[in-house]
C-alpha positions as CSV (number, residue, x, y, z in Angstrom):
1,X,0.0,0.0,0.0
2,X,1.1,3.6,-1.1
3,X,1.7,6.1,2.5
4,X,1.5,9.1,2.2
5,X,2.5,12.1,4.8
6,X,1.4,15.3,5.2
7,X,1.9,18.0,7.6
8,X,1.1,21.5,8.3
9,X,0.7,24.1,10.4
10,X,-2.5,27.1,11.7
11,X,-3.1,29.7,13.7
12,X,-6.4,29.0,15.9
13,X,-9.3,31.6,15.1
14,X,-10.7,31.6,18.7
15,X,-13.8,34.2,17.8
16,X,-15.2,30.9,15.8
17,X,-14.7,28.8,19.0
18,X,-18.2,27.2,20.2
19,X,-17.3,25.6,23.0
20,X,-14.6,26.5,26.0
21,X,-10.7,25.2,24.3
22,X,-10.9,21.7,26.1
23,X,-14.7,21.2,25.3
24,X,-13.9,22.0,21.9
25,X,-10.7,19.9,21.8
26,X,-12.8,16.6,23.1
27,X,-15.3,17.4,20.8
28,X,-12.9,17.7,17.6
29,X,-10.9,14.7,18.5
30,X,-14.1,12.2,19.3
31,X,-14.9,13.5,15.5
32,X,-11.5,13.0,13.9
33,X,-10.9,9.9,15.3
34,X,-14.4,8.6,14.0
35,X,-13.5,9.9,10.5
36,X,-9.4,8.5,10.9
37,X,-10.9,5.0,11.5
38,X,-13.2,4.8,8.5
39,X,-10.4,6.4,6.1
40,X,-7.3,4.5,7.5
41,X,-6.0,8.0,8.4
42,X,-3.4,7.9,11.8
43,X,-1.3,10.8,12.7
44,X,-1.0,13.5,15.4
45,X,-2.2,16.8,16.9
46,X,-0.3,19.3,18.4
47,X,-1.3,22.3,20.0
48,X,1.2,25.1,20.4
49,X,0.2,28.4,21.8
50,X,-2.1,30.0,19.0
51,X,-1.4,27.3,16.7
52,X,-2.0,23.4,16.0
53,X,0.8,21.7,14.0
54,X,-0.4,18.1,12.5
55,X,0.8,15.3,11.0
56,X,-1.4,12.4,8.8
57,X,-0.5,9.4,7.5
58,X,-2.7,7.4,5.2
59,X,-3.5,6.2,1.8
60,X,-2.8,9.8,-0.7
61,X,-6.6,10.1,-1.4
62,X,-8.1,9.8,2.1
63,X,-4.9,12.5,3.8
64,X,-5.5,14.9,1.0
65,X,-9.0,14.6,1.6
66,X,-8.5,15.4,5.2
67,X,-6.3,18.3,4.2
68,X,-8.9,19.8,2.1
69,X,-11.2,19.4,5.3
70,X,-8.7,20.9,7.6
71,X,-8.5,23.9,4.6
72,X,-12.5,24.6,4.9
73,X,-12.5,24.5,9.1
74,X,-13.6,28.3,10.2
75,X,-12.2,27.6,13.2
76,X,-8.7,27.6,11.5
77,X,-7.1,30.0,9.2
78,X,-3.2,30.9,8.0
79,X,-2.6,27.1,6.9
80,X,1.0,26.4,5.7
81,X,1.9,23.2,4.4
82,X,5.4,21.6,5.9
83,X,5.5,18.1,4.4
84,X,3.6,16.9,1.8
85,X,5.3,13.6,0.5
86,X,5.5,9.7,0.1
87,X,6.1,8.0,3.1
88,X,8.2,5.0,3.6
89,X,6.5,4.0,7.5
90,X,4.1,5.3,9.8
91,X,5.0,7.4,12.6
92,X,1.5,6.9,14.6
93,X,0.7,3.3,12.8
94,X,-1.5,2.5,16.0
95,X,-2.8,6.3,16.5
96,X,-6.3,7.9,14.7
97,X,-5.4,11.0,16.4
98,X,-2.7,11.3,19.1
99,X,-2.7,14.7,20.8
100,X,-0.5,16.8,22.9
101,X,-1.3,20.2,24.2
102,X,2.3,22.3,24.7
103,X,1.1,25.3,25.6
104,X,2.3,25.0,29.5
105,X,6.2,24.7,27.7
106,X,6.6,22.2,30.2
107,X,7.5,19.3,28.2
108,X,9.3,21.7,25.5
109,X,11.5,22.4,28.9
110,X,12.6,18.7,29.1
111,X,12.8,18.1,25.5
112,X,14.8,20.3,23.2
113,X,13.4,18.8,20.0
114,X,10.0,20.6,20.9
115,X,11.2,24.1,22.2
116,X,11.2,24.9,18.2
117,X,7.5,24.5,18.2
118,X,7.2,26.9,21.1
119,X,9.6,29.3,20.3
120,X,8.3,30.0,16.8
121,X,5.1,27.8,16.1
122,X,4.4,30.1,13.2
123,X,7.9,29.4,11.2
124,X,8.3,25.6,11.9
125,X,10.2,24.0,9.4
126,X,10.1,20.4,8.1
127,X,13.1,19.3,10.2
128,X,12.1,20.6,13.4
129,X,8.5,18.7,12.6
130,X,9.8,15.9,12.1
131,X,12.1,16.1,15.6
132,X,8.9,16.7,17.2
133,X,6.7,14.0,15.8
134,X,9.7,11.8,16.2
135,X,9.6,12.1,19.3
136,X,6.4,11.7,20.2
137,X,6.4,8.5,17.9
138,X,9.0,7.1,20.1
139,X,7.5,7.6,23.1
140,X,4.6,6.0,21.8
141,X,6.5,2.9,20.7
142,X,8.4,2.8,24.0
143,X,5.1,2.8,26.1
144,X,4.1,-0.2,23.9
145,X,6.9,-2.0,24.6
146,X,7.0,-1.9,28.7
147,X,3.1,-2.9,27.6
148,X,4.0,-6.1,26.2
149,X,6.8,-6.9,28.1
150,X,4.8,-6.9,31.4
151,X,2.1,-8.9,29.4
152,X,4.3,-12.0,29.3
């Protein structure tokens, strides 16, 4: 099967908020998740100050579909693409929508690879993406690792 990755990146228009941020953020997952599972879509969320940078993974038609979604949301606006390319793997194979809210800068304070995303959400580049998903990805695997291993 073809995979294909793309990411970008938004600034959050809050006046087209309905619901209070984490109300809104359950909501929007519960959705995209539902949606993920029925396209074969995986990836990941991040929220970064004013922005959300994501990542999906998929089949080319049913990510680009998703992008053109993610292009039409009101509640979005300033969209800049950051990868759009052929994948070899999956970095969230197991994930219709991992999320991670970074607007405390807490975990950006333990791990350098995400300070970029804090620093300047707006200009992320393609490398410093891909340091972020990465590690997120890993952490991912790891977690399911000490899950099997205390499984046996």
């Amino acid at each position: 099967m073809e995979l294909y990755r793309a990411c970008y990146r938004s600034k959050i228009r809050w006046d087209k908020m309905r619901l209070p941020l984490t109300d809104e953020i359950d909501k929007t997952l519960l959705r995209i998740r539902r949606i993920n599972r029925k396209a074969g879509v995986t990836g990941a969320l991040l929220l970064v100050d004013q922005h959300i940078i994501q990542v999906l993974e998929g089949r080319t038609g049913p990510v680009l579909d998703t992008v053109y979604c993610v292009m039409n949301d009101p509640r979005l606006h300033a969209i800049e693409g950051i990868v759009h390319e052929p994948a070899d793997f999956r970095l969230f194979p197991n994930s219709l929508m991992f999320f991670r809210d970074l607007t405390d800068g807490i975990a950006a304070s333990r791990h350098a690879v995400l300070r970029p995303l804090l620093d300047h959400p707006a200009d992320v580049n393609r490398e410093e993406a891909y340091k972020a998903f990465g590690h997120f990805a890993t952490e991912l695997q790891e977690g399911r690792l000490t899950n099997d291993m205390l499984m046996i």
